[in-house]
C-alpha positions as CSV (number, residue, x, y, z in Angstrom):
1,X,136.9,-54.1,38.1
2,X,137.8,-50.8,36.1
3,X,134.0,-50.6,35.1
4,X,132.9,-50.9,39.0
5,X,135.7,-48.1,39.7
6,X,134.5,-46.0,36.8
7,X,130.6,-45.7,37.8
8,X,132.2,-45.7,41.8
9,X,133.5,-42.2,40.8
10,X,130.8,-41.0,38.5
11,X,128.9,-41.6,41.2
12,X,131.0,-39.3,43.8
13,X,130.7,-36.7,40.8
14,X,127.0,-36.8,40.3
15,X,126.3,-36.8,44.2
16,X,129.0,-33.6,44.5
17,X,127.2,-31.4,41.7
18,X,123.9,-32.6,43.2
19,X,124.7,-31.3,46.7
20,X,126.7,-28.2,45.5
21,X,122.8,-27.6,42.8
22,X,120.1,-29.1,45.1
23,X,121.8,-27.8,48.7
24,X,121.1,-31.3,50.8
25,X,121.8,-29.6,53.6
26,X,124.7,-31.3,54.3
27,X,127.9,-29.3,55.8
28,X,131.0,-31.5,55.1
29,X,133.5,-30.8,57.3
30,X,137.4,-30.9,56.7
31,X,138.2,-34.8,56.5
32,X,135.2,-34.7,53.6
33,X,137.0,-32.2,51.8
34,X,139.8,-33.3,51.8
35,X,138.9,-37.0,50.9
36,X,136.6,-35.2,48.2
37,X,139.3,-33.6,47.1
38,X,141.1,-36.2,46.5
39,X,138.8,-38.4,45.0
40,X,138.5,-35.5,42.0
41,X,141.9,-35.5,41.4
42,X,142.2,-38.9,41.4
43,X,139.4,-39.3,38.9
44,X,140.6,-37.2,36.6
45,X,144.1,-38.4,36.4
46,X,142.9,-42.0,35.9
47,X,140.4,-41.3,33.7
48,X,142.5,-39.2,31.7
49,X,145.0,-41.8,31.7
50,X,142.8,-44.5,30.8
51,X,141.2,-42.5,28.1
52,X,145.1,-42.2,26.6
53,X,145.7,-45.6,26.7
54,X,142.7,-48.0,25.8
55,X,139.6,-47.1,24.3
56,X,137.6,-49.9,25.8
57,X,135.2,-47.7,28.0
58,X,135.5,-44.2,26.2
59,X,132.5,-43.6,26.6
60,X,132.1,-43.9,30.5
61,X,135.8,-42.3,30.7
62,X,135.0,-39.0,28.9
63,X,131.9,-39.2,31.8
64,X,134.2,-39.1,34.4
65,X,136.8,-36.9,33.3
66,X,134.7,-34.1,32.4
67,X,132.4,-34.8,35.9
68,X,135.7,-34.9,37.4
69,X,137.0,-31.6,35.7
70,X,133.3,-29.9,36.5
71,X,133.0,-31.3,40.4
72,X,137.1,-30.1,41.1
73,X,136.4,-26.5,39.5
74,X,133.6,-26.2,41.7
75,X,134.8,-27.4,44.4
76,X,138.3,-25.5,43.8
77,X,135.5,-21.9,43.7
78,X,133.8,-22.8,46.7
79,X,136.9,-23.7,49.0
80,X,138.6,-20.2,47.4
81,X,135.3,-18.4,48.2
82,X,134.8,-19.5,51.7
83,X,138.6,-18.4,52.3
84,X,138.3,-14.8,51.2
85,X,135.0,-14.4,53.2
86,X,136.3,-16.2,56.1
């Protein structure tokens, strides 16, 4: 179940940083950012936390926390960016 949960959100990472590089043409509206949001804050606090405490996928862990950490940043810049400009 944790494994299914781990490649669920490495899988929301991957497809944010593809959109954000490769431009989809997608235009996400506010319910998407906000659930996307939410889904890289949430990644990154349980896979930080499971990193912490077991060490039985590390591997696919450190994945997600730094996907996590890269997609929120970016997505953190682009929200802050399209509020300045309007």
């Amino acid at each position: 179940m944790k494994k299914l949960f781990f490649l669920f959100l490495l899988f929301v990472n991957v497809f944010y940083i593809a959109h954000v590089l490769f431009d989809f043409g997608l235009r996400m509206s506010l319910p998407w950012n906000v659930l996307f949001g939410f889904l890289f804050i949430t990644s990154l606090l349980y896979s930080s936390i499971h990193l912490l405490r077991s060490k039985k996928y590390a591997l696919l862990s450190v994945t997600v926390l730094s996907l996590s950490l890269a997609s929120l940043g970016w997505f953190t810049f682009i929200n802050y960016i399209s509020l300045i400009m309007g």
